[in-house]
PQR file of N, CA, C, O and H, with PARSE charges and radii, in Angstrom:
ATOM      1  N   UNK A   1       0.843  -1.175   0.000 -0.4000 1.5000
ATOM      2  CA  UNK A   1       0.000   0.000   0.000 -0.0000 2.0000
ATOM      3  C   UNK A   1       0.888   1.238   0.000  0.5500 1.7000
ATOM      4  O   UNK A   1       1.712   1.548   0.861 -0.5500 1.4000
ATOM      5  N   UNK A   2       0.520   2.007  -1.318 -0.4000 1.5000
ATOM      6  CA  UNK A   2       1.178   3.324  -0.881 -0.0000 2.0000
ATOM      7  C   UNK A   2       0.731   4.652  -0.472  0.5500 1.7000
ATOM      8  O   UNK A   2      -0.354   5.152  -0.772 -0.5500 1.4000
ATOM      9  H   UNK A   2      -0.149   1.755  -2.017  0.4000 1.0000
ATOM     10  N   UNK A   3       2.058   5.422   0.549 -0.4000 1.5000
ATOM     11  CA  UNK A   3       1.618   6.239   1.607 -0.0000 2.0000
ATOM     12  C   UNK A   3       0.784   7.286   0.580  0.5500 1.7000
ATOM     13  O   UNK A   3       1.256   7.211  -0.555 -0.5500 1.4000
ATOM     14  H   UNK A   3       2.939   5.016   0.792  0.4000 1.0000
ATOM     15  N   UNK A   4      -0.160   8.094   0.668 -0.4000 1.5000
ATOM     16  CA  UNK A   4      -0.867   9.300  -0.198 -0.0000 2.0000
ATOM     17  C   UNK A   4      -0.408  10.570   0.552  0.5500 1.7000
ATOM     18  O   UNK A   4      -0.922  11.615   0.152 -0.5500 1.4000
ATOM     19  H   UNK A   4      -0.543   8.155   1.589  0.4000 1.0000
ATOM     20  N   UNK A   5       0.282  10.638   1.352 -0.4000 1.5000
ATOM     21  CA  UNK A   5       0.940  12.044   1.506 -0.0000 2.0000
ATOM     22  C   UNK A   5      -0.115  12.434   2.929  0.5500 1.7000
ATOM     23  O   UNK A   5       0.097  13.580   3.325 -0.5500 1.4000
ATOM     24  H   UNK A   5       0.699   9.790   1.677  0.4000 1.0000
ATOM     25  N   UNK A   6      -1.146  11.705   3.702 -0.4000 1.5000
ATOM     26  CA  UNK A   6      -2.641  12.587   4.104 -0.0000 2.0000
ATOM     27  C   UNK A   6      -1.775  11.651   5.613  0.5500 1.7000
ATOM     28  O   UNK A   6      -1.255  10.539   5.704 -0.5500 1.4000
ATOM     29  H   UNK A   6      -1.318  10.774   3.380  0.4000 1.0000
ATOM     30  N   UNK A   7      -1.960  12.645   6.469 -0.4000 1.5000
ATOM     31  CA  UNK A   7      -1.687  12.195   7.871 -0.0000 2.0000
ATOM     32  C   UNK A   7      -2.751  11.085   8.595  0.5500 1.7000
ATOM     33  O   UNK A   7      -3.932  11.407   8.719 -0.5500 1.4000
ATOM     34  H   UNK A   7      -2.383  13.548   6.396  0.4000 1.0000
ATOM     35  N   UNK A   8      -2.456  10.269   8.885 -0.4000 1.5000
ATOM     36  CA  UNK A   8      -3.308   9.254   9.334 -0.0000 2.0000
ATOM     37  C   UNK A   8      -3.933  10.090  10.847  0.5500 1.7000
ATOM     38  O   UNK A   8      -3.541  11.110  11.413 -0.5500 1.4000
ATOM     39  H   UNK A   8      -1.496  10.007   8.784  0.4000 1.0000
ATOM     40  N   UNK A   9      -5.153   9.054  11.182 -0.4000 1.5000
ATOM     41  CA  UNK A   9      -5.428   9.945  12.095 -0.0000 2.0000
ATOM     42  C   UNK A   9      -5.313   9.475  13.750  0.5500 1.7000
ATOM     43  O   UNK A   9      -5.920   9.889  14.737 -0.5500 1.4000
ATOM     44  H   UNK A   9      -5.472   8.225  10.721  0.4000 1.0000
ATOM     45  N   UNK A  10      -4.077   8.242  13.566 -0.4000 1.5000
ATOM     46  CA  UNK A  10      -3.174   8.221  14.634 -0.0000 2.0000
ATOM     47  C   UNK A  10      -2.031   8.661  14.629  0.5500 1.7000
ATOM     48  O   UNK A  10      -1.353   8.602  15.655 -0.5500 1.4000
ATOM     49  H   UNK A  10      -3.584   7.905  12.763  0.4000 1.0000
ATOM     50  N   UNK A  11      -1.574   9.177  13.533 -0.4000 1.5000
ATOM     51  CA  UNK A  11      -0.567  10.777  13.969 -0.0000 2.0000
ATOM     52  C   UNK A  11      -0.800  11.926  15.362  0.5500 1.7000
ATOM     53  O   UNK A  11      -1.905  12.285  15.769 -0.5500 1.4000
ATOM     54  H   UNK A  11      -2.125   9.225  12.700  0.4000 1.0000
ATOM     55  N   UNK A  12       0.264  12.275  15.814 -0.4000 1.5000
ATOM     56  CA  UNK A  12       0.205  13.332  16.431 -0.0000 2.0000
ATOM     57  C   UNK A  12       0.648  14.879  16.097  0.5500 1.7000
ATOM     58  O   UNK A  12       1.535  14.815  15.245 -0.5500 1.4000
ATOM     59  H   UNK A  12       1.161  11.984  15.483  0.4000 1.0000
ATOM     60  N   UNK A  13       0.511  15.550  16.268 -0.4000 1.5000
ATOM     61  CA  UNK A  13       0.982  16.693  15.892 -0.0000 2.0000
ATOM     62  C   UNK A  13       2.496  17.427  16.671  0.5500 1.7000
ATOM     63  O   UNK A  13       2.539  17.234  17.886 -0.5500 1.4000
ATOM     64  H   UNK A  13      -0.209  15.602  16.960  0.4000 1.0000
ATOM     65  N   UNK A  14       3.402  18.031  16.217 -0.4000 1.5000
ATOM     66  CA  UNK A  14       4.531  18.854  17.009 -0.0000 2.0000
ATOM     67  C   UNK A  14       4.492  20.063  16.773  0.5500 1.7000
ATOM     68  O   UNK A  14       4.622  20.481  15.622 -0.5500 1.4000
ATOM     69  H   UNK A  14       3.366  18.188  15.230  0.4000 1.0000
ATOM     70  N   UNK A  15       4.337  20.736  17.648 -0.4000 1.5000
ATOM     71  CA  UNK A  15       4.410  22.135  18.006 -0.0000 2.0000
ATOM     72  C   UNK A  15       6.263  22.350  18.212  0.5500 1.7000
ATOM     73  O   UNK A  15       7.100  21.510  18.543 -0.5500 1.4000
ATOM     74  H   UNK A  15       4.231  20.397  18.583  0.4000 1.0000
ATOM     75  N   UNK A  16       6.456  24.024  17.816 -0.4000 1.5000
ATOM     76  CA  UNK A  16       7.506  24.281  18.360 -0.0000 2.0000
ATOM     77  C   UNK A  16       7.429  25.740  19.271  0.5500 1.7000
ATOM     78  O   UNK A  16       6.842  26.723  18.818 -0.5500 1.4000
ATOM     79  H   UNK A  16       5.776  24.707  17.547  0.4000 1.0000
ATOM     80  N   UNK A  17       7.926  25.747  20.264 -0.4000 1.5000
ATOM     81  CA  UNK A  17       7.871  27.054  20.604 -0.0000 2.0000
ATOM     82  C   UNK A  17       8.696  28.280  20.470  0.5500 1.7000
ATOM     83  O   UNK A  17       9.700  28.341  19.760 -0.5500 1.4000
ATOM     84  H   UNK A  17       8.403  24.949  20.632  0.4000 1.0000
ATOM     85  N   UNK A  18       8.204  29.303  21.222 -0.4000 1.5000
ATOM     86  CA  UNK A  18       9.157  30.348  20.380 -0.0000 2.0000
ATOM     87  C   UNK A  18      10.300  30.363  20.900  0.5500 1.7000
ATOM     88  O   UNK A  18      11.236  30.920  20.325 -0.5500 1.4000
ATOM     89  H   UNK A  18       7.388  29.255  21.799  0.4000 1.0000
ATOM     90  N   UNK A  19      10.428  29.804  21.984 -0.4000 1.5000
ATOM     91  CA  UNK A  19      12.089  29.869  22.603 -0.0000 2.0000
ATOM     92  C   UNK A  19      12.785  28.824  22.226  0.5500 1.7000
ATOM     93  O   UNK A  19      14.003  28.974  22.125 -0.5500 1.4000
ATOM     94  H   UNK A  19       9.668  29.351  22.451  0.4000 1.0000
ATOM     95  N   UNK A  20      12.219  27.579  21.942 -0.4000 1.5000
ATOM     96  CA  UNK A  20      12.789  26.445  20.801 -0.0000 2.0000
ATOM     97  C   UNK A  20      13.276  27.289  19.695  0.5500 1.7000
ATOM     98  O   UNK A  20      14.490  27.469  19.592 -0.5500 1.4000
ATOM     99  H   UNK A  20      11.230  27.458  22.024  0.4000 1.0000
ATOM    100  N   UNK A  21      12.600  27.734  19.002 -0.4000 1.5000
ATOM    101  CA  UNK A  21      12.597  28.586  17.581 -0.0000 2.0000
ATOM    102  C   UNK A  21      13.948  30.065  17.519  0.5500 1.7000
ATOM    103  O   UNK A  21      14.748  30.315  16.617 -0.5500 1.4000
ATOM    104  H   UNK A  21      11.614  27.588  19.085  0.4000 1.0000
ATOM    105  N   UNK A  22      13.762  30.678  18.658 -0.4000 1.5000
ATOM    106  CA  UNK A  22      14.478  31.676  19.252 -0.0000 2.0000
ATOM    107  C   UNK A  22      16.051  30.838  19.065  0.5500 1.7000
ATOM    108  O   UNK A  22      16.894  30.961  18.177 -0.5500 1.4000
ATOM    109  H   UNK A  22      13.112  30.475  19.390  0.4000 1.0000
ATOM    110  N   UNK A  23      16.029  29.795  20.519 -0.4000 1.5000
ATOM    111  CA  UNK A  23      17.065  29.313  20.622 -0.0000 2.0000
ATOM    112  C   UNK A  23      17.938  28.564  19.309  0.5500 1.7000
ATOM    113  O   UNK A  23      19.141  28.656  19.062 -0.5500 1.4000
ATOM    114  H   UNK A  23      15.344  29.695  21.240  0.4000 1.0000
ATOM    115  N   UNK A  24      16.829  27.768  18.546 -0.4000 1.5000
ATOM    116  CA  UNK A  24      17.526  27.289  17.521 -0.0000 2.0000
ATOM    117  C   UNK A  24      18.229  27.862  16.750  0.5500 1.7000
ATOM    118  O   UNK A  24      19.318  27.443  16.357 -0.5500 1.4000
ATOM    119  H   UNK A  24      15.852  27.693  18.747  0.4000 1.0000
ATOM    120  N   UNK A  25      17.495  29.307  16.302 -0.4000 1.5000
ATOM    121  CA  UNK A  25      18.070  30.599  15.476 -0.0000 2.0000
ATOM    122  C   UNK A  25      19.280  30.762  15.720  0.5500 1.7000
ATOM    123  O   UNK A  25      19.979  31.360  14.903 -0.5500 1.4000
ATOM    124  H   UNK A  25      16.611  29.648  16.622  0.4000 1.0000
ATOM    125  N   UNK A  26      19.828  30.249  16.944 -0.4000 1.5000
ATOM    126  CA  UNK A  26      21.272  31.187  17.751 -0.0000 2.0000
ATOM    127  C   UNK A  26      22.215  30.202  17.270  0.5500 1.7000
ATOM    128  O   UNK A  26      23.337  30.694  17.140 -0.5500 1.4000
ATOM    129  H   UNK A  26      19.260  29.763  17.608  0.4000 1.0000
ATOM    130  N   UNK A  27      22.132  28.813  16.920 -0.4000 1.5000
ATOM    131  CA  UNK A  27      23.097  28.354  16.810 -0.0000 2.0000
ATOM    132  C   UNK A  27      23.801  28.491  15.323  0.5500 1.7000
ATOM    133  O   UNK A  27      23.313  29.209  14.450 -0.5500 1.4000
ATOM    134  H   UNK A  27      21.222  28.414  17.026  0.4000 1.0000
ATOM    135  N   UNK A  28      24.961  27.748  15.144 -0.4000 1.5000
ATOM    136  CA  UNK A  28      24.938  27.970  14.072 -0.0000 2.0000
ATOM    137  C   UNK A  28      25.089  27.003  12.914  0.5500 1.7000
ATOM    138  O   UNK A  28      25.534  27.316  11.810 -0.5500 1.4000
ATOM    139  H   UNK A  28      25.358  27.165  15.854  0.4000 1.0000
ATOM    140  N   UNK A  29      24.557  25.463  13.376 -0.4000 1.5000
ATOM    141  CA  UNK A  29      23.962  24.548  12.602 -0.0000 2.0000
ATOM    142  C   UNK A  29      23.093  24.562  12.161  0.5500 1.7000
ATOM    143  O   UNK A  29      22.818  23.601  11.441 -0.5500 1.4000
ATOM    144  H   UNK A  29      24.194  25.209  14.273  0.4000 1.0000
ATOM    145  N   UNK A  30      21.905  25.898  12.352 -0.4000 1.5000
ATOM    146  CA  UNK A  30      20.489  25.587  12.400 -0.0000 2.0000
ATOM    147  C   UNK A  30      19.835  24.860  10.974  0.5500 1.7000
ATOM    148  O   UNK A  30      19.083  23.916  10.734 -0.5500 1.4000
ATOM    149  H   UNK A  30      22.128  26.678  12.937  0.4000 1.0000
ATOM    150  N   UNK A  31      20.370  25.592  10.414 -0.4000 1.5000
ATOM    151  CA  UNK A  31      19.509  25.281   8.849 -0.0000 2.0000
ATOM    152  C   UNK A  31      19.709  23.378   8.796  0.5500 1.7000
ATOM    153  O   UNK A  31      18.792  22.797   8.215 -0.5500 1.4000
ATOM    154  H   UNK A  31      20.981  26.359  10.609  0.4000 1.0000
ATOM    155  N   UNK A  32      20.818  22.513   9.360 -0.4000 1.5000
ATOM    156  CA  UNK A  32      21.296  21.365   9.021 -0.0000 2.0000
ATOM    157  C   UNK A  32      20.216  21.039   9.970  0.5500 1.7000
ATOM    158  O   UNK A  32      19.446  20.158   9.584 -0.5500 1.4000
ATOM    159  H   UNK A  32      21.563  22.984   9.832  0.4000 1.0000
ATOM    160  N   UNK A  33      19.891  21.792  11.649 -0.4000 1.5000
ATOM    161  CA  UNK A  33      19.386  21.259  12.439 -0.0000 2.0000
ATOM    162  C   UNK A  33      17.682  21.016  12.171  0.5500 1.7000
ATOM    163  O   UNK A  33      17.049  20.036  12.565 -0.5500 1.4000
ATOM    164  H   UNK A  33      20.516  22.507  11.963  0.4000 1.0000
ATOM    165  N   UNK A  34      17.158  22.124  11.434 -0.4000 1.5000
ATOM    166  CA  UNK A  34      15.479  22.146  11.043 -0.0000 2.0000
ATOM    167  C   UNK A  34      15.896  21.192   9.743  0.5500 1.7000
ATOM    168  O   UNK A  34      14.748  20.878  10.057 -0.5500 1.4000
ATOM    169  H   UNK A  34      17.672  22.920  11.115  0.4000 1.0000
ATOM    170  N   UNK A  35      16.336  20.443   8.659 -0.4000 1.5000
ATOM    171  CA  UNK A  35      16.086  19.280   8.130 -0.0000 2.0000
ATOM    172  C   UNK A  35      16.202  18.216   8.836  0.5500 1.7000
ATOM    173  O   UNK A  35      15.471  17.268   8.550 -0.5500 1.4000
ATOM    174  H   UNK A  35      17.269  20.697   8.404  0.4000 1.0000
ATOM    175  N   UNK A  36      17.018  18.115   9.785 -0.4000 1.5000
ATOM    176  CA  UNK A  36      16.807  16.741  10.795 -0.0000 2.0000
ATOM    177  C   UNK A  36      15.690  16.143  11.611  0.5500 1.7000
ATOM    178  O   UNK A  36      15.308  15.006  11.889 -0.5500 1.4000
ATOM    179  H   UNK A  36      17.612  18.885  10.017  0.4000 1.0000
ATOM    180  N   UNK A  37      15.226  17.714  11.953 -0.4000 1.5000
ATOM    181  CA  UNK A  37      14.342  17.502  12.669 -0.0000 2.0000
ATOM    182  C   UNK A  37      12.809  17.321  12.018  0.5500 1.7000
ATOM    183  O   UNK A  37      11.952  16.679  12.624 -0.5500 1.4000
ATOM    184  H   UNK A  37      15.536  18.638  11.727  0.4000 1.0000
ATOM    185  N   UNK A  38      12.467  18.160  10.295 -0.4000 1.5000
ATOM    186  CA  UNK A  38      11.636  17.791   9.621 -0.0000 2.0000
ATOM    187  C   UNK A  38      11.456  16.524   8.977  0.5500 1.7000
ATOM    188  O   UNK A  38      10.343  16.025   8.811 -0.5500 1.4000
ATOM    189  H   UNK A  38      13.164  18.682   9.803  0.4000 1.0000
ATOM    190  N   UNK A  39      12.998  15.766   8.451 -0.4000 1.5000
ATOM    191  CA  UNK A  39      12.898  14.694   7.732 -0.0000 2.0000
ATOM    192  C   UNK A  39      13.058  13.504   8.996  0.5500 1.7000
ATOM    193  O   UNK A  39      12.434  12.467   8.772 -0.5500 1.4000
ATOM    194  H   UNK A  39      13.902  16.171   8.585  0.4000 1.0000
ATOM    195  N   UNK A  40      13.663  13.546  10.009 -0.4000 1.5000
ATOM    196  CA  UNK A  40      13.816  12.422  10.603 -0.0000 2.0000
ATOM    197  C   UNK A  40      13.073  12.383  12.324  0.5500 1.7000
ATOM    198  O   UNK A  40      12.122  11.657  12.615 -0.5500 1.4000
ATOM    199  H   UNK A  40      14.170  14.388  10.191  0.4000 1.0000
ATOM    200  N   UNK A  41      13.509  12.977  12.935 -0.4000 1.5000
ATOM    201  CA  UNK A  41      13.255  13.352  14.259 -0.0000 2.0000
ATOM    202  C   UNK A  41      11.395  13.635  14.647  0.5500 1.7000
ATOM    203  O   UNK A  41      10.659  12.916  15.323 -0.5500 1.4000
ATOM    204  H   UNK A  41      14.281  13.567  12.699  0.4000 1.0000
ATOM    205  N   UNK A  42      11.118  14.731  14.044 -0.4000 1.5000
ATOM    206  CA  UNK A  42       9.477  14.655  13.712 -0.0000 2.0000
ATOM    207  C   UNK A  42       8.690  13.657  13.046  0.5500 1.7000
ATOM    208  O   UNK A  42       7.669  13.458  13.706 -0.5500 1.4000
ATOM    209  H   UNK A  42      11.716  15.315  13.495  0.4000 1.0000
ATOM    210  N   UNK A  43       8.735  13.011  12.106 -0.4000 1.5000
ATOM    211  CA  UNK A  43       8.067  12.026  11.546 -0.0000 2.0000
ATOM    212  C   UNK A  43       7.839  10.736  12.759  0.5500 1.7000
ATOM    213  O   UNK A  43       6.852  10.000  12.762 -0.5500 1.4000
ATOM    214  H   UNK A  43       9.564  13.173  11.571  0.4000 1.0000
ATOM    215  N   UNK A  44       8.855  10.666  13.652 -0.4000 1.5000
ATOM    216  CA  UNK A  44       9.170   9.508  14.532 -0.0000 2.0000
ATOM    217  C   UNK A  44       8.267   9.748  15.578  0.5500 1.7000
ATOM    218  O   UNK A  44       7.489   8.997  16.165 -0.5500 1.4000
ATOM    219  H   UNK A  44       9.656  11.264  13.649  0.4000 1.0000
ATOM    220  N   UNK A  45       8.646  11.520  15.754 -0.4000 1.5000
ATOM    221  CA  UNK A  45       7.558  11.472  17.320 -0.0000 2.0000
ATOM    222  C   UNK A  45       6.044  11.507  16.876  0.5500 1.7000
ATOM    223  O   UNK A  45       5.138  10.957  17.503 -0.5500 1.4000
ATOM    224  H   UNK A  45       9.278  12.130  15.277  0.4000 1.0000
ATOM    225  N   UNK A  46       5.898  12.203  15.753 -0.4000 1.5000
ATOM    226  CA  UNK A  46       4.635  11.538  15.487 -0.0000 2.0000
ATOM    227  C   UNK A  46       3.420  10.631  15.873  0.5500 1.7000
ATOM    228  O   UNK A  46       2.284  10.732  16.337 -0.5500 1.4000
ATOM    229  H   UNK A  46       6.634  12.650  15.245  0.4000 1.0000
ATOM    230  N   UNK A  47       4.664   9.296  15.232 -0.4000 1.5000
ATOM    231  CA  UNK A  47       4.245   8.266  14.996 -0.0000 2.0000
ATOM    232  C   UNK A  47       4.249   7.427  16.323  0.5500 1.7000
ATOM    233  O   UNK A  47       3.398   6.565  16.542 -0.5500 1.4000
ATOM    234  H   UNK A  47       5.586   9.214  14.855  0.4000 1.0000
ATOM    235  N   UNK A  48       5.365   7.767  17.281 -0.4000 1.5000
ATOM    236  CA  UNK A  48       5.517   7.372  18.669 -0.0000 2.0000
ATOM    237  C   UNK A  48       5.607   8.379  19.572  0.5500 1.7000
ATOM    238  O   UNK A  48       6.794   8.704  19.527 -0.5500 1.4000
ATOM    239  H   UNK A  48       6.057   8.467  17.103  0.4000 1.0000
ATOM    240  N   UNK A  49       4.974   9.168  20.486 -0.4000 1.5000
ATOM    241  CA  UNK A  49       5.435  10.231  21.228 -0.0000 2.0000
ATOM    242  C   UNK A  49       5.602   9.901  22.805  0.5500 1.7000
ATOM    243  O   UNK A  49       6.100  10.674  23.624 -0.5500 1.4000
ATOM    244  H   UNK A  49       4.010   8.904  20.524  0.4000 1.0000
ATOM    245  N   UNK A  50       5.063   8.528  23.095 -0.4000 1.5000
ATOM    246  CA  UNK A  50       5.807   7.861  24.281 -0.0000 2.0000
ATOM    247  C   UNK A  50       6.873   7.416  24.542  0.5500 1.7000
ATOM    248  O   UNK A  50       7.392   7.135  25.623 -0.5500 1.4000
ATOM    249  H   UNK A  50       4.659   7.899  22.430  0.4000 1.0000
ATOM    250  N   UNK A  51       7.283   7.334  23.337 -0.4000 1.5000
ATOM    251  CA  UNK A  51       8.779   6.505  23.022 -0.0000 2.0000
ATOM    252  C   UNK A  51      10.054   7.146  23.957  0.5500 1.7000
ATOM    253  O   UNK A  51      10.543   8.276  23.960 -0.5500 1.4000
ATOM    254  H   UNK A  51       6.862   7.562  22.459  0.4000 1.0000
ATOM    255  N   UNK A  52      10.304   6.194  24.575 -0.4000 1.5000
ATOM    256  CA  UNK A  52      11.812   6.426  25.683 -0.0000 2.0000
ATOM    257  C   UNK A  52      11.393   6.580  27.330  0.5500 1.7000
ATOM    258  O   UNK A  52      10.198   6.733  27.579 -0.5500 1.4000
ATOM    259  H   UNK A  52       9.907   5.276  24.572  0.4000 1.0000
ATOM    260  N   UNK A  53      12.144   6.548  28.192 -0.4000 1.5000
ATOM    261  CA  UNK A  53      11.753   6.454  29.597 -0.0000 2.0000
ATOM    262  C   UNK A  53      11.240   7.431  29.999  0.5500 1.7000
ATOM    263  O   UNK A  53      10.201   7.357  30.655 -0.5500 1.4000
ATOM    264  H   UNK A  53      13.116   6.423  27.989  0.4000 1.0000
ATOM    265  N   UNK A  54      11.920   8.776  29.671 -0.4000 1.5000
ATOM    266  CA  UNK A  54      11.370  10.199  30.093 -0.0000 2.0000
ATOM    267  C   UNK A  54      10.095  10.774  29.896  0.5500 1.7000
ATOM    268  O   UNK A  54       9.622  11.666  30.599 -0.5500 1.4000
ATOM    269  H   UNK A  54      12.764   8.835  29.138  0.4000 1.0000
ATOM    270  N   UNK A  55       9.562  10.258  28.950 -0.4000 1.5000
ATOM    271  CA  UNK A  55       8.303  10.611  28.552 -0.0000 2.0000
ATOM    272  C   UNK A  55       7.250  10.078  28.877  0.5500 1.7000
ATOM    273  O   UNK A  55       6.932   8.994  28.386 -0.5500 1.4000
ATOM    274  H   UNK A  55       9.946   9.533  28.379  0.4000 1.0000
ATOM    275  N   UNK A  56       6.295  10.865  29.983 -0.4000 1.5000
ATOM    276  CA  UNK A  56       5.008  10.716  29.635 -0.0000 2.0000
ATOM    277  C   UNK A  56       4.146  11.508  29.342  0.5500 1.7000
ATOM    278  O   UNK A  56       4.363  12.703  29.142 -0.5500 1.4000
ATOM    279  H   UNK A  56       6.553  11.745  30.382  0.4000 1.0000
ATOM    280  N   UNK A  57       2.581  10.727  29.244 -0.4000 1.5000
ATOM    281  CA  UNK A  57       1.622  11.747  29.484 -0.0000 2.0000
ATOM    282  C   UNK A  57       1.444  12.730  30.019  0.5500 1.7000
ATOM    283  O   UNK A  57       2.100  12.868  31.051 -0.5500 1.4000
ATOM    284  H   UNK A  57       2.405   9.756  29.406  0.4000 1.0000
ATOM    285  N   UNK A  58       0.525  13.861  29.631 -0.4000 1.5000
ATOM    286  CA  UNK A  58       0.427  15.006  30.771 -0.0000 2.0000
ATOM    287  C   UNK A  58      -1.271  14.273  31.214  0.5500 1.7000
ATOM    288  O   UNK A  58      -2.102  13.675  30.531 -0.5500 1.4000
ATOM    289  H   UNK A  58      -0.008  13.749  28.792  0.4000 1.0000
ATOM    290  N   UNK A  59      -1.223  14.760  32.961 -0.4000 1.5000
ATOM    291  CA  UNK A  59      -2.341  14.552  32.812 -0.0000 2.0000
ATOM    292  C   UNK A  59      -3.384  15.970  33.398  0.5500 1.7000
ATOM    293  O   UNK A  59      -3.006  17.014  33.929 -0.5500 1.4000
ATOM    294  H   UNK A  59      -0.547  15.246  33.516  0.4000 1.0000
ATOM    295  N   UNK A  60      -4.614  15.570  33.099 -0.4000 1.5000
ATOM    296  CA  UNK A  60      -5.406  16.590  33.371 -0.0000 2.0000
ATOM    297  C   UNK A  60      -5.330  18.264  32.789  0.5500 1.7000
ATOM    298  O   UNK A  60      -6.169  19.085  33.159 -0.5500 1.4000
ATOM    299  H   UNK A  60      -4.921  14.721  32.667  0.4000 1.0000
TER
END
């Protein structure tokens, strides 16, 4: 089956914030750092956003 480009609707969404965004600006990998994070890093949390020990739910 092939993918049609349309987010399934057990995707999650990633937000970035502005001090993410701020901070990223400052370095000076950034441009290498926002394709990593569009082509590889985001697609993953997506698809898993529990994934690893540190992470959980928020609740309430």
């Amino acid at each position: 089956m092939q993918n049609s480009g349309v987010a399934s609707s057990s995707e999650f969404r990633v937000f970035e914030t502005a001090e993410f965004c701020k901070a990223l600006t400052r370095l000076d990998s950034a441009s290498f750092l926002r394709k990593k994070l569009a082509s590889y890093v985001y697609p993953q949390v997506r698809q898993n956003p529990y994934f690893g020990t540190n992470i959980r739910k928020l609740q309430g």
